[in-house]
OpenMM code with the backbone's topology and positions (N, CA, C; nanometers):
from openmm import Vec3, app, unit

residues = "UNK UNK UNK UNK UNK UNK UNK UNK UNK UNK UNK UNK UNK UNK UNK UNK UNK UNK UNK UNK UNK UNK UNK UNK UNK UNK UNK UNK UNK UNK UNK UNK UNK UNK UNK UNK UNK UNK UNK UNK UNK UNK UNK UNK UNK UNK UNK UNK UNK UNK UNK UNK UNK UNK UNK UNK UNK UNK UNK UNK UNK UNK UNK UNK UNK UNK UNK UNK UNK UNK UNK UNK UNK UNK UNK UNK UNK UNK UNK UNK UNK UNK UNK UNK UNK UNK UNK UNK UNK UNK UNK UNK UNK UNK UNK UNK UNK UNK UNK UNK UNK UNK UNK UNK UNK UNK UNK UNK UNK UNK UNK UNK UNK UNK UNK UNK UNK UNK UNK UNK UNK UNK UNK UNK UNK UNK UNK UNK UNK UNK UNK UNK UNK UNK UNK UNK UNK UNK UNK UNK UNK UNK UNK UNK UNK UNK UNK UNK UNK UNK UNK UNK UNK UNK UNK UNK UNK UNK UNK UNK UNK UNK UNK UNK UNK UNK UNK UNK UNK UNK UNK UNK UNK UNK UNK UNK UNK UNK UNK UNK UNK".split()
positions = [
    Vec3(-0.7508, 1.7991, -0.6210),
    Vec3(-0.7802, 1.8786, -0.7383),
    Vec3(-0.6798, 1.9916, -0.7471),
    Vec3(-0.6492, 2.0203, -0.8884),
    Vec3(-0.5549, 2.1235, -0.8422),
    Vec3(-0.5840, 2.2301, -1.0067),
    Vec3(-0.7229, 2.3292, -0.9480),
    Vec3(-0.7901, 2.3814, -1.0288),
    Vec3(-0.7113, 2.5466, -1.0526),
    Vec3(-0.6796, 2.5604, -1.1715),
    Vec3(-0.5703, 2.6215, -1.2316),
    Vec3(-0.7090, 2.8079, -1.2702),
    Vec3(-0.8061, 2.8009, -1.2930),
    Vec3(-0.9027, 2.9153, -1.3120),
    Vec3(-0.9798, 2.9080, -1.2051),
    Vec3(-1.1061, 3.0138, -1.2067),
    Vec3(-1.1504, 3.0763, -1.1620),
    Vec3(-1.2268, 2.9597, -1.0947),
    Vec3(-1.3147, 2.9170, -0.9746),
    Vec3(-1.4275, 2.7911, -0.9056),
    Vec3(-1.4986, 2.8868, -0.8744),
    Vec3(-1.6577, 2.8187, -0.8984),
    Vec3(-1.7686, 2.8693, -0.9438),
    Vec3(-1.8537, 2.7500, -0.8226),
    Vec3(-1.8811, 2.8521, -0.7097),
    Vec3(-1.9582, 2.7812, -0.6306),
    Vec3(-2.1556, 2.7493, -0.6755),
    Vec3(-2.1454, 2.6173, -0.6032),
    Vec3(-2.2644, 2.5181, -0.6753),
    Vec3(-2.3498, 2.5360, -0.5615),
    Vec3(-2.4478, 2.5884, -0.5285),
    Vec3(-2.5539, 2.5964, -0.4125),
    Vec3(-2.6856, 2.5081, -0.4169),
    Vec3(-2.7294, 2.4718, -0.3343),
    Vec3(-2.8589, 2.4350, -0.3170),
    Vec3(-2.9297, 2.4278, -0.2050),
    Vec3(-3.0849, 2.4791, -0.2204),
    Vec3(-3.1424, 2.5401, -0.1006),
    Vec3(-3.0602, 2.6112, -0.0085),
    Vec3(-2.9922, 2.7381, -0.0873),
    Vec3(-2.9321, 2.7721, -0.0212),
    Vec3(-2.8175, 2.7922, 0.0597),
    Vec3(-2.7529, 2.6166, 0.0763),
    Vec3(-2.6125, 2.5901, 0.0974),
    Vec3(-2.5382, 2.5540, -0.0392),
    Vec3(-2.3698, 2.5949, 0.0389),
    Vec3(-2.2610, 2.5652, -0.0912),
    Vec3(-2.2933, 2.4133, -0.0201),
    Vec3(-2.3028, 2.3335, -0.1927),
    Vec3(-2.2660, 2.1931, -0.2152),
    Vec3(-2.1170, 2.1720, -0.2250),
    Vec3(-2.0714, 2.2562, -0.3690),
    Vec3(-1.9351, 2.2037, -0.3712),
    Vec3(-1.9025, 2.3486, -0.4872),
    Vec3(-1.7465, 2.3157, -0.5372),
    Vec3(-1.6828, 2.4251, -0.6032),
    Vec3(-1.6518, 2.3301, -0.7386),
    Vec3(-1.6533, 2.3929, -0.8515),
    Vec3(-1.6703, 2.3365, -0.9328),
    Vec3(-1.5194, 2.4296, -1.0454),
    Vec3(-1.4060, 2.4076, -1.0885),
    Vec3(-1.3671, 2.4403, -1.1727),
    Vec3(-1.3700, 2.4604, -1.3372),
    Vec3(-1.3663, 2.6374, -1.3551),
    Vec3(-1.4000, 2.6656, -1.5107),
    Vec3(-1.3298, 2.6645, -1.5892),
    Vec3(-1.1844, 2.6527, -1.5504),
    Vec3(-1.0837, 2.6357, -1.6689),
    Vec3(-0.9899, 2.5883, -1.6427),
    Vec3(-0.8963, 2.5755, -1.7035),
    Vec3(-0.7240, 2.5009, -1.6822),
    Vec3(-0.7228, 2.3437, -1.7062),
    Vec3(-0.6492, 2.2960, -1.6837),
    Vec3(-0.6200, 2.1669, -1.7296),
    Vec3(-0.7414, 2.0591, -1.6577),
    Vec3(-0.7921, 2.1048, -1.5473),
    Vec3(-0.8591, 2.0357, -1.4512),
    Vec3(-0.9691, 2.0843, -1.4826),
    Vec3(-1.0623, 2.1281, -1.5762),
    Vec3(-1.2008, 2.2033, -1.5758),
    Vec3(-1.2759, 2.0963, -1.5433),
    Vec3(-1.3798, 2.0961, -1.4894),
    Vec3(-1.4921, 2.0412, -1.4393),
    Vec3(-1.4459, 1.9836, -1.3112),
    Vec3(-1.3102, 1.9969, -1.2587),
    Vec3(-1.3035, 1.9406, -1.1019),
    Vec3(-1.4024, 2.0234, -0.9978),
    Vec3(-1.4125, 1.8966, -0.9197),
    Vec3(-1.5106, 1.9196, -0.8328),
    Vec3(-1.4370, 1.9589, -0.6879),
    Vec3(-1.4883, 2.0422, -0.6414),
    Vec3(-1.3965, 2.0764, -0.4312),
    Vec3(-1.5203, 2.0656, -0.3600),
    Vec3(-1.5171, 1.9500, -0.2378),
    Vec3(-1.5890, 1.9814, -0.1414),
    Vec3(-1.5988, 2.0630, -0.0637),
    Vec3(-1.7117, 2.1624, -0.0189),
    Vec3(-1.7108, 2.2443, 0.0786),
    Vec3(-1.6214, 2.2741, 0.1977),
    Vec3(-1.5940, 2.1690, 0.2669),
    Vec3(-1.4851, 2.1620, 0.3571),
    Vec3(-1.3955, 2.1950, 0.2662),
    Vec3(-1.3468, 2.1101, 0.2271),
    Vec3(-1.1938, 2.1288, 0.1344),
    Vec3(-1.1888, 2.2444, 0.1337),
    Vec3(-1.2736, 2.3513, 0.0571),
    Vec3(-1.2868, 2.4903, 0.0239),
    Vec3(-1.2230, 2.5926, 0.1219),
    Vec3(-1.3408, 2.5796, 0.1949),
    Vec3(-1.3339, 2.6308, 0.3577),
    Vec3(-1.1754, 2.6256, 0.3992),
    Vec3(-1.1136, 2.5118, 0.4583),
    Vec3(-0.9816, 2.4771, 0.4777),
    Vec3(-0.8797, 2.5676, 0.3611),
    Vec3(-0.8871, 2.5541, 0.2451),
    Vec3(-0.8088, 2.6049, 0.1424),
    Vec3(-0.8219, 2.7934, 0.1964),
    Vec3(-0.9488, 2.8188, 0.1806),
    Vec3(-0.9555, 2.9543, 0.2296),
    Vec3(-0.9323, 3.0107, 0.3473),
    Vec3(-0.8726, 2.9292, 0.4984),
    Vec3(-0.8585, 2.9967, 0.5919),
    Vec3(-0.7194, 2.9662, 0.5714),
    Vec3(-0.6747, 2.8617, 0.4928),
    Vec3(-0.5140, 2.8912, 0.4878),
    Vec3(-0.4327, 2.9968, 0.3606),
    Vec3(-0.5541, 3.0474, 0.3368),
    Vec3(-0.5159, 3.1744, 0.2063),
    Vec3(-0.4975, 3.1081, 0.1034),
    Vec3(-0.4700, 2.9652, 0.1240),
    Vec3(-0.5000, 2.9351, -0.0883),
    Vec3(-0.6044, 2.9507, -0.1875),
    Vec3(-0.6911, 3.0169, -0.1214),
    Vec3(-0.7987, 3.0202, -0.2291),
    Vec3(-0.8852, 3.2101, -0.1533),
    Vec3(-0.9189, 3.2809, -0.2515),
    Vec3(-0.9445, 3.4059, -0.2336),
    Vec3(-1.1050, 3.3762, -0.2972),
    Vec3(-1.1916, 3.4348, -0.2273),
    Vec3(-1.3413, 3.4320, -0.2357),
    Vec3(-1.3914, 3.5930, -0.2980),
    Vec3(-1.4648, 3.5832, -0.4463),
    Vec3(-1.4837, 3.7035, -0.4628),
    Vec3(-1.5910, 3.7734, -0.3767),
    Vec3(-1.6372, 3.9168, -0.4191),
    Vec3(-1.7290, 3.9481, -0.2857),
    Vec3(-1.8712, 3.9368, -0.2729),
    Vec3(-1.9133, 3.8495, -0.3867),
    Vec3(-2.0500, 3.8620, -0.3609),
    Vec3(-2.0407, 3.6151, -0.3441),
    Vec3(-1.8994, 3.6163, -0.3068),
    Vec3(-1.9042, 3.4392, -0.2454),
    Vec3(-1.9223, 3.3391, -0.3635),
    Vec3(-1.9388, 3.3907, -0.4796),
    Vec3(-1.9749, 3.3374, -0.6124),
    Vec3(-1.8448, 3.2033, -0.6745),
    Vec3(-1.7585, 3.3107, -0.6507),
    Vec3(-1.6391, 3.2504, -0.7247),
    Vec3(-1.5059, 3.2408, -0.5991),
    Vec3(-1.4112, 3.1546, -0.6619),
    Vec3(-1.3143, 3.1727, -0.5462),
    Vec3(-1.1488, 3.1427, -0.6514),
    Vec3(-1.0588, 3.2004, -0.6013),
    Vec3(-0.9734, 3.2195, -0.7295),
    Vec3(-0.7979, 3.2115, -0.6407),
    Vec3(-0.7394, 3.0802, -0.7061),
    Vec3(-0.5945, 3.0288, -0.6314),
    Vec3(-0.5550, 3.1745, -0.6353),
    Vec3(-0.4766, 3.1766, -0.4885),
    Vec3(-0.3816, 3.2907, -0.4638),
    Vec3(-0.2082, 3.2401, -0.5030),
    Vec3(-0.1329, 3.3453, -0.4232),
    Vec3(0.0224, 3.3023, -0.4540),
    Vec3(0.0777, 3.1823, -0.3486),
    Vec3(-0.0047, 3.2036, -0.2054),
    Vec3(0.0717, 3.1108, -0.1454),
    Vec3(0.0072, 2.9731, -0.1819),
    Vec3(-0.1599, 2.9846, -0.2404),
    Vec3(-0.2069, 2.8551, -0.2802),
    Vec3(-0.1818, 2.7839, -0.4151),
    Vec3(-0.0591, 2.8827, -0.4606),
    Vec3(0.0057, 2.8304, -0.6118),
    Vec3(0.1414, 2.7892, -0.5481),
    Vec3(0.2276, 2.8332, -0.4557),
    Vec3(0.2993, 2.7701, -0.3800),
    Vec3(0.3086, 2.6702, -0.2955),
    Vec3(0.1862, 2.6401, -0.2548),
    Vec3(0.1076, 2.5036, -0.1890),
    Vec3(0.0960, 2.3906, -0.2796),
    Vec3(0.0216, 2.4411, -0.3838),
    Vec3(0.0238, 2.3462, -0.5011),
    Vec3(0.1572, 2.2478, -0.5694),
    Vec3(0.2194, 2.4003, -0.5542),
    Vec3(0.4011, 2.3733, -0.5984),
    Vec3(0.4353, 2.2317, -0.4685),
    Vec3(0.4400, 2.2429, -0.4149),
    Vec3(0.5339, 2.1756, -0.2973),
    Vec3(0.4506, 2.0688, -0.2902),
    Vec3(0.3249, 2.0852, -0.2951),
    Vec3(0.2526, 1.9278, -0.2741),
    Vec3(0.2652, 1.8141, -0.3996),
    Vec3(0.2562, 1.8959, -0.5258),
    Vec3(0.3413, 1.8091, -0.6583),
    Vec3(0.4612, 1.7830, -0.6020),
    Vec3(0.5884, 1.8398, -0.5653),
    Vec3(0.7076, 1.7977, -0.5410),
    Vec3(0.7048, 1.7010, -0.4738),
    Vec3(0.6297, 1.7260, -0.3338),
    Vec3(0.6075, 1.5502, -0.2249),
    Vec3(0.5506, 1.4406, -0.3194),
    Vec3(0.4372, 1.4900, -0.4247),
    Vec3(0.3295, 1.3788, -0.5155),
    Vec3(0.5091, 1.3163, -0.5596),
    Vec3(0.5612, 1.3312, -0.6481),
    Vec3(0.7265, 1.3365, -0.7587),
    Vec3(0.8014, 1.2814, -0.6531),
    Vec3(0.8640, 1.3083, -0.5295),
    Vec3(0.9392, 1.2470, -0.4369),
    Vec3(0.8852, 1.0817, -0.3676),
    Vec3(0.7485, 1.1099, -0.3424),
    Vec3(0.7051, 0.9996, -0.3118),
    Vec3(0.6693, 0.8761, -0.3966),
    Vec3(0.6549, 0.9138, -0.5598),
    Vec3(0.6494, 0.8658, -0.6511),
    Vec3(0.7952, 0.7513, -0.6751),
    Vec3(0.8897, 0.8445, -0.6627),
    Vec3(0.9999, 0.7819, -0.6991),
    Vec3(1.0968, 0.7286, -0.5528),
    Vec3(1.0502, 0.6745, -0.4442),
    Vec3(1.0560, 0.6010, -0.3690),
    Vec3(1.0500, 0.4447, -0.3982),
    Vec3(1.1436, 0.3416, -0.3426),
    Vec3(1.1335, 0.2297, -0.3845),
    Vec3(1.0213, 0.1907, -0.3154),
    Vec3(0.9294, 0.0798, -0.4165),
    Vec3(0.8464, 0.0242, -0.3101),
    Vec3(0.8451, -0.1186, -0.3269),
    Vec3(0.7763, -0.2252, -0.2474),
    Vec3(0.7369, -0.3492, -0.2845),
    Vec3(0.6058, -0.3560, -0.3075),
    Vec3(0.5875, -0.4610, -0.4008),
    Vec3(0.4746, -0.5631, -0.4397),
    Vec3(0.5097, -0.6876, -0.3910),
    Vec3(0.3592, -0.7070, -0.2826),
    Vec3(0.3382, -0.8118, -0.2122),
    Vec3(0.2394, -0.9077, -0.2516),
    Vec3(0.2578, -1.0318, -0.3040),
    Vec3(0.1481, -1.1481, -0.3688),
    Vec3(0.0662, -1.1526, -0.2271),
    Vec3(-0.0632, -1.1863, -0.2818),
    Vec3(-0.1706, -1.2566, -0.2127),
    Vec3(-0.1561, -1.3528, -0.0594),
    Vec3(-0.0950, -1.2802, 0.0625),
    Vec3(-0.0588, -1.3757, 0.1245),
    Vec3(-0.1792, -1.4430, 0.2060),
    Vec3(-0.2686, -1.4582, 0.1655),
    Vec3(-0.3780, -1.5218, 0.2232),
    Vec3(-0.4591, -1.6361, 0.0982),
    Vec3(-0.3320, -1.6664, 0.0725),
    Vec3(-0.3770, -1.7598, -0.0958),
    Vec3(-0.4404, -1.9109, -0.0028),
    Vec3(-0.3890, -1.9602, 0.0527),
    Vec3(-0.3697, -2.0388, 0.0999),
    Vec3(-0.3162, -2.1719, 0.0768),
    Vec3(-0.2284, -2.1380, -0.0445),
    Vec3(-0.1135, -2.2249, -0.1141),
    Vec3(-0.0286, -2.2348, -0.0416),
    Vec3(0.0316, -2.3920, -0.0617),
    Vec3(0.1816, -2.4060, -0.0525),
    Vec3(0.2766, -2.3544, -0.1052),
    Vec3(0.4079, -2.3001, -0.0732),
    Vec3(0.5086, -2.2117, -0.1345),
    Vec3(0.5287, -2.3401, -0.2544),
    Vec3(0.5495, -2.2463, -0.3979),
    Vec3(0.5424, -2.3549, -0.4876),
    Vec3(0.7115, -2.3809, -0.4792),
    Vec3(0.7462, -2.5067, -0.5432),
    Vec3(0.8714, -2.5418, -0.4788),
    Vec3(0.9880, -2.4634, -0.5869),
    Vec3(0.8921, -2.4581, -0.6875),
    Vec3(1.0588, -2.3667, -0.7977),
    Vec3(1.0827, -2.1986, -0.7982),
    Vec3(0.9909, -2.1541, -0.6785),
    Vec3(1.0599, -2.0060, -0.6536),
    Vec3(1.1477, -1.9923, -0.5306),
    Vec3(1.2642, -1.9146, -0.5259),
    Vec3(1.3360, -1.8880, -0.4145),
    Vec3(1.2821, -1.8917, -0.2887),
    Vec3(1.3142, -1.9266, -0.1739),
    Vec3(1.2737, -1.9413, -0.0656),
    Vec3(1.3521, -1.9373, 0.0598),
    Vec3(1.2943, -1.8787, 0.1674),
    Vec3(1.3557, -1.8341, 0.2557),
    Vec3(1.3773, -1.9376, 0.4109),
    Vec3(1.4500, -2.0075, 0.4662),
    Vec3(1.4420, -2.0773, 0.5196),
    Vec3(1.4253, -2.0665, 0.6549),
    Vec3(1.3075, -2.1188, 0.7200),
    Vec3(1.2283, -2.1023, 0.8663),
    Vec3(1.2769, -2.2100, 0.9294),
    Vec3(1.3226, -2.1912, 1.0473),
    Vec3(1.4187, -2.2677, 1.1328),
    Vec3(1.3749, -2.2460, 1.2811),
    Vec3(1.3607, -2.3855, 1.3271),
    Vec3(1.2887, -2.4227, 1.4945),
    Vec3(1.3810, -2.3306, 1.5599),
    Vec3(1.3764, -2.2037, 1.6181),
    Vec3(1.4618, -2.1195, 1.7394),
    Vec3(1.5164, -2.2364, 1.8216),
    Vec3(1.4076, -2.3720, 1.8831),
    Vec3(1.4759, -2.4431, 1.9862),
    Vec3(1.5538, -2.5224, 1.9489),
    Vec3(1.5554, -2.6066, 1.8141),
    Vec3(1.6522, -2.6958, 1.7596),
    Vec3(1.7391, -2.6538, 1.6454),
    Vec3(1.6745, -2.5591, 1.5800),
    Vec3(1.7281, -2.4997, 1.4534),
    Vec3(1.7354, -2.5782, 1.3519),
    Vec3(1.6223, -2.6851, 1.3532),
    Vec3(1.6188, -2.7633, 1.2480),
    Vec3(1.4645, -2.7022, 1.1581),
    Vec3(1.5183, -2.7194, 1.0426),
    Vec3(1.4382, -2.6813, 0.9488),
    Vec3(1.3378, -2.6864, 0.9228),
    Vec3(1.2134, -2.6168, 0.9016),
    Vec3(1.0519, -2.6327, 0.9016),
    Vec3(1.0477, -2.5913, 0.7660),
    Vec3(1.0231, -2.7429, 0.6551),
    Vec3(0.9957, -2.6854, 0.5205),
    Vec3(0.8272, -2.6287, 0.5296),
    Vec3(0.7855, -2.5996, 0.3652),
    Vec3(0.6232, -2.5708, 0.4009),
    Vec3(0.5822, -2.6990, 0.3465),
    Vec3(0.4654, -2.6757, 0.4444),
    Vec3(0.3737, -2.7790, 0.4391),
    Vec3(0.4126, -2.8815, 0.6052),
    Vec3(0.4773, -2.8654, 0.6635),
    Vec3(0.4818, -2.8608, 0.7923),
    Vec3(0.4216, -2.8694, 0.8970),
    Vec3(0.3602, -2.8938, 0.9933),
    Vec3(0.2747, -2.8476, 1.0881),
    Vec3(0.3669, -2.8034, 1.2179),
    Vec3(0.3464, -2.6788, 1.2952),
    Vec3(0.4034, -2.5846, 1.3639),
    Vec3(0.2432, -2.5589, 1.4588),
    Vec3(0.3157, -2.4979, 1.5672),
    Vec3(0.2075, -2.4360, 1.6189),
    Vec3(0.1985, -2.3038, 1.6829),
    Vec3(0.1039, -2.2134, 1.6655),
    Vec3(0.0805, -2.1264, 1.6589),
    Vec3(0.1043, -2.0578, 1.8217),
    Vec3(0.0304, -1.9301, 1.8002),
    Vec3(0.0747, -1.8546, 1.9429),
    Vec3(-0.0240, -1.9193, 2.0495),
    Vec3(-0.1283, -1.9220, 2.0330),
    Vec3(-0.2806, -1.9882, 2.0836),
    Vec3(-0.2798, -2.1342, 2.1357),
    Vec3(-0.1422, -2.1889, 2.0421),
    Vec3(-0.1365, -2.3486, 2.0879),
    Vec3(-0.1500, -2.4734, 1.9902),
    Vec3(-0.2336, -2.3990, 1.8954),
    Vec3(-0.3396, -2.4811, 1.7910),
    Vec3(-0.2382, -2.5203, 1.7049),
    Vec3(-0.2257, -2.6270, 1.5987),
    Vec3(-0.0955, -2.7118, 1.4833),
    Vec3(-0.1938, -2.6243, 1.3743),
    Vec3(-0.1308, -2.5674, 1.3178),
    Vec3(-0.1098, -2.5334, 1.1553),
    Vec3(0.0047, -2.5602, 1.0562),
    Vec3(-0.0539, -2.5770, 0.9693),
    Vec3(0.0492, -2.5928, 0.8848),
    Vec3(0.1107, -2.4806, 0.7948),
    Vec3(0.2569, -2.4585, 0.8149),
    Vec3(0.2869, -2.3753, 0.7250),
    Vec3(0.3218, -2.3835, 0.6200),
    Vec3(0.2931, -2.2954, 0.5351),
    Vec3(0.2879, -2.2729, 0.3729),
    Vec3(0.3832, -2.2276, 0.3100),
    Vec3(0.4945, -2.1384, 0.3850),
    Vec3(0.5988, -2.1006, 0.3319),
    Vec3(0.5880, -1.9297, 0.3812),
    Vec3(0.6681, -1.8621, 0.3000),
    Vec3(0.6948, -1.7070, 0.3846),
    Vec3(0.6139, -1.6268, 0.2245),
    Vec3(0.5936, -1.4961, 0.3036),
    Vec3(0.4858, -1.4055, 0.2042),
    Vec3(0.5928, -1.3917, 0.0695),
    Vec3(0.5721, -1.3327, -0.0464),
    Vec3(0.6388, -1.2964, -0.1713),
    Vec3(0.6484, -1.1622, -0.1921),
    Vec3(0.7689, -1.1197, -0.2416),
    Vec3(0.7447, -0.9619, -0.3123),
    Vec3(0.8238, -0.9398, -0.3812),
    Vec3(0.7823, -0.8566, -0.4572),
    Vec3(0.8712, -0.7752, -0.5783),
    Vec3(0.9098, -0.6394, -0.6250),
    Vec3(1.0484, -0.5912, -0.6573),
    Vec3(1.0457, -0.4213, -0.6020),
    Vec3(1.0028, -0.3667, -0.7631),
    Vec3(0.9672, -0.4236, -0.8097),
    Vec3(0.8614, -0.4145, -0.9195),
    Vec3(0.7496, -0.5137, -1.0155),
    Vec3(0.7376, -0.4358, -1.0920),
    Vec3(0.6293, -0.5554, -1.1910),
    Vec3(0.7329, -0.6685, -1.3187),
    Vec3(0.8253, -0.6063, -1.2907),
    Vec3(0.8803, -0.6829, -1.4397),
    Vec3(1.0240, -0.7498, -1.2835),
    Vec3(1.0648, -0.7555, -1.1705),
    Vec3(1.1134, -0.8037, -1.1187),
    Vec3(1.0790, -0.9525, -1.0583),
    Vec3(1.1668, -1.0007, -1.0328),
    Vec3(1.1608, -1.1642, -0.9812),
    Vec3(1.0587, -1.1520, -0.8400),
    Vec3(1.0225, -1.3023, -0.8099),
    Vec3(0.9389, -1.2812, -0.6734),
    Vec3(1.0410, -1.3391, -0.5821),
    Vec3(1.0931, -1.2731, -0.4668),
    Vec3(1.1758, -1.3278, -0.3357),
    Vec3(1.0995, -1.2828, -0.2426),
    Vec3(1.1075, -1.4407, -0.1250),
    Vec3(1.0755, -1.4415, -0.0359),
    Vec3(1.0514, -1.3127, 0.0582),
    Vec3(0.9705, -1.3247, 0.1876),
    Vec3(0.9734, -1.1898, 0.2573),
    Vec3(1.0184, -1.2737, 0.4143),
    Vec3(0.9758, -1.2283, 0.4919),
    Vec3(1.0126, -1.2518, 0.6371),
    Vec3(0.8855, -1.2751, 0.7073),
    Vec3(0.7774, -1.3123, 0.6530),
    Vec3(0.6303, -1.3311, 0.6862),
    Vec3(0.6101, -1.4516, 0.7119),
    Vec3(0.5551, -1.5267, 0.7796),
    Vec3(0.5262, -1.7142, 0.7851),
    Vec3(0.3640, -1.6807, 0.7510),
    Vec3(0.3195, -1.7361, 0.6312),
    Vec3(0.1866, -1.8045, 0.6500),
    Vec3(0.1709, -1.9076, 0.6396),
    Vec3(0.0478, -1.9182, 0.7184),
    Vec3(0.0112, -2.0621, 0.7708),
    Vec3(-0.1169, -2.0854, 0.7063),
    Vec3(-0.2077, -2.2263, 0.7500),
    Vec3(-0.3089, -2.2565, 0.6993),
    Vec3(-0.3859, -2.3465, 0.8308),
    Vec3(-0.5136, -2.3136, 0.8850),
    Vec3(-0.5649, -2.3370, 0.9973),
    Vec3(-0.6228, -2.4618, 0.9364),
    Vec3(-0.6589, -2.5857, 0.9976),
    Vec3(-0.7456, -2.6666, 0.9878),
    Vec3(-0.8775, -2.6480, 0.8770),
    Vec3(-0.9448, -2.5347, 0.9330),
    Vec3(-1.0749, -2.5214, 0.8960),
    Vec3(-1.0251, -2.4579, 0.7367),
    Vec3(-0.9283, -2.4103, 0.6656),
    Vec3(-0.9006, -2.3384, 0.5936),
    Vec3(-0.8861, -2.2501, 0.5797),
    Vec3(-0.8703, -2.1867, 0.6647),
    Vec3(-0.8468, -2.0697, 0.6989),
    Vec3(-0.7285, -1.9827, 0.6981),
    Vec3(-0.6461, -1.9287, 0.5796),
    Vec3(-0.5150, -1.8888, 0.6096),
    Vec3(-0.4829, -1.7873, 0.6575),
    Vec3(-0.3411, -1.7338, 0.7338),
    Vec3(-0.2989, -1.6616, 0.8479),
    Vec3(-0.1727, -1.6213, 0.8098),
    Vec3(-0.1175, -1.4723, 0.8763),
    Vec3(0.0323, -1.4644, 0.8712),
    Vec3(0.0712, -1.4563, 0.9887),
    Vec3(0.1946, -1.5048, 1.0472),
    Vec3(0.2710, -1.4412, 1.1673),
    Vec3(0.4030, -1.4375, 1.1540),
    Vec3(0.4584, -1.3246, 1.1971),
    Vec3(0.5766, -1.3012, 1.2781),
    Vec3(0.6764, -1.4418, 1.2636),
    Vec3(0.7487, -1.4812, 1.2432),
    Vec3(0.8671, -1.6741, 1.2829),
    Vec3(0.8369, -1.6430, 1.4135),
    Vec3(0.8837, -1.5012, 1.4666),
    Vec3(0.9344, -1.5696, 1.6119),
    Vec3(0.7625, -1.6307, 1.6817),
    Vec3(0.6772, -1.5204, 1.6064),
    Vec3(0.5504, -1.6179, 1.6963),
    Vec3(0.5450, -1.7656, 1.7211),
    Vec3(0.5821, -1.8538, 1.6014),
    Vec3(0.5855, -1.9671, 1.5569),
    Vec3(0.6807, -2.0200, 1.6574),
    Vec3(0.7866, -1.9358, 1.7357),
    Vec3(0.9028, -2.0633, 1.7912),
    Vec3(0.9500, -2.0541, 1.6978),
    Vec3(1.0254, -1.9702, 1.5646),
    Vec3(1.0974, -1.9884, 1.5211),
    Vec3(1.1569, -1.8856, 1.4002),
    Vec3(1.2891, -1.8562, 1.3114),
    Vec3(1.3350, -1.7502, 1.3071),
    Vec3(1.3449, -1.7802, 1.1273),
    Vec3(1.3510, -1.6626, 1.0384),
    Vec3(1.4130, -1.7165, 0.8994),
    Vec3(1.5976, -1.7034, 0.8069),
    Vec3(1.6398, -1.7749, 0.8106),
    Vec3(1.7791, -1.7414, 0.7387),
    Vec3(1.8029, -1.6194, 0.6696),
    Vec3(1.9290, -1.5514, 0.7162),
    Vec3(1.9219, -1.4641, 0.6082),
    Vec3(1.8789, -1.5050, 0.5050),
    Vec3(1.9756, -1.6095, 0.4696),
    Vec3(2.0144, -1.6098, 0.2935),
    Vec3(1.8674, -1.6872, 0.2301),
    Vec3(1.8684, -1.6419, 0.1097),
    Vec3(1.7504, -1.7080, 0.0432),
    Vec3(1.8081, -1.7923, -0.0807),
    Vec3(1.7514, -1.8923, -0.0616),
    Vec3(1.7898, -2.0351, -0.1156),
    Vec3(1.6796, -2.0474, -0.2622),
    Vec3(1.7811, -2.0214, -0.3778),
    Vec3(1.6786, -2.0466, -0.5108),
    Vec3(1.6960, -2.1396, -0.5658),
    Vec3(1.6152, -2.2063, -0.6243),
    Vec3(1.6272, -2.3463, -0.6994),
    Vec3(1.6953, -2.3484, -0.8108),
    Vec3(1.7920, -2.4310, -0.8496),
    Vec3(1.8768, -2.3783, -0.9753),
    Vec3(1.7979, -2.3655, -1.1050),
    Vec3(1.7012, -2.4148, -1.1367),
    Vec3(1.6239, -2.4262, -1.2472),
    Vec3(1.5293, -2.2742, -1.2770),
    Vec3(1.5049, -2.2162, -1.1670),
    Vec3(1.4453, -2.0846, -1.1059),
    Vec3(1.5051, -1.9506, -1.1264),
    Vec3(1.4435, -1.8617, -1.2108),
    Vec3(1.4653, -1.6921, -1.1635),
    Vec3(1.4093, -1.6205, -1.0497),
    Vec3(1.3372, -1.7052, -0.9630),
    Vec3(1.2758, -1.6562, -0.8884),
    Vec3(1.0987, -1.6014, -0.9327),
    Vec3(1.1124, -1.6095, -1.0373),
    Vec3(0.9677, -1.6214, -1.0656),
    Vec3(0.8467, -1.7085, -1.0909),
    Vec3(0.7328, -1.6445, -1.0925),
    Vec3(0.6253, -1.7347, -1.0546),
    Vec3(0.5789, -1.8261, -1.1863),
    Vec3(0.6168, -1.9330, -1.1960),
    Vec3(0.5423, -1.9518, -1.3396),
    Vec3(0.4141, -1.9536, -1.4061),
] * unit.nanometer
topology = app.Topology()
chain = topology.addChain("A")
for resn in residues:
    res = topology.addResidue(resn, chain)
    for name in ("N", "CA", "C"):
        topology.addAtom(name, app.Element.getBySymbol(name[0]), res)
């Protein structure tokens, strides 16, 4: 919450419930007691004297300041979007794909495969997880193996768990943008 007027503490039987903001862009935000507490032993928030009201100071308008700047910095960080890797689909064959290769022979494990796991057990793999460094971007492969247990059950691991490693390069189908149709 980042309550711009005066908070107007909310009591019952006696204890503060919570802080309630009366004006600014945020009116009716709500502060939990703790929260409060914390805000006031670090001086962002000044308590009038009969405990009623409690009112942002300078360093808790400078607090405010810097924690928007991290909100704005962290905002504009690249991130990925990761599909459903517990779909328990086969990698469909017209999106790009990343190629998983036996460490001991270095021969190729398409999906749909059977491999076996760390435990011992044959699963079959499905292909490697998906992501995208946005919403309007293509889906390419990740470095994830999921698999699919007998019982139906789908799983991710590690290649090397598997006995085995993925190609750099990612291999797209010529017909393909890399997206999902």
């Amino acid at each position: 919450m980042a309550a711009e007027g005066p908070l107007t503490a909310v009591g019952e039987y006696g204890a503060l419930r919570y802080l309630t903001s009366t004006g600014g862009a945020h009116h009716g935000a709500v502060l939990r007691p703790d929260a409060a507490h914390e805000c006031a032993e670090r001086g962002w928030i000044e308590w009038s004297a009969d405990r009623s009201t409690a009112a942002i100071t300078d360093s808790g308008r400078a607090a405010l300041a810097e924690y928007r700047r991290e909100l704005q910095e962290l905002e504009a960080l690249p991130c990925r979007i990761t599909r459903n890797p517990l779909t328990g689909a086969v990698h469909d064959p017209r999106e790009a794909l990343r190629v998983l290769r036996d460490r001991g022979t270095g021969a190729e494990i398409p999906p749909g495969a059977t491999v076996t796991d760390p435990a011992g057990e044959t699963v079959t793999y499905l292909g490697p997880t998906m992501e995208q460094q946005a919403a309007d971007a293509p889906w390419l492969p990740g470095r994830t193996a999921r698999v699919l247990y007998a019982g139906g059950t789908p799983w991710v691991y590690r290649p090397v768990d598997l006995g085995a490693a993925y190609d750099e390069n990612v291999r797209v189908p010529a017909h393909s943008q890399g997206r999902r149709p």
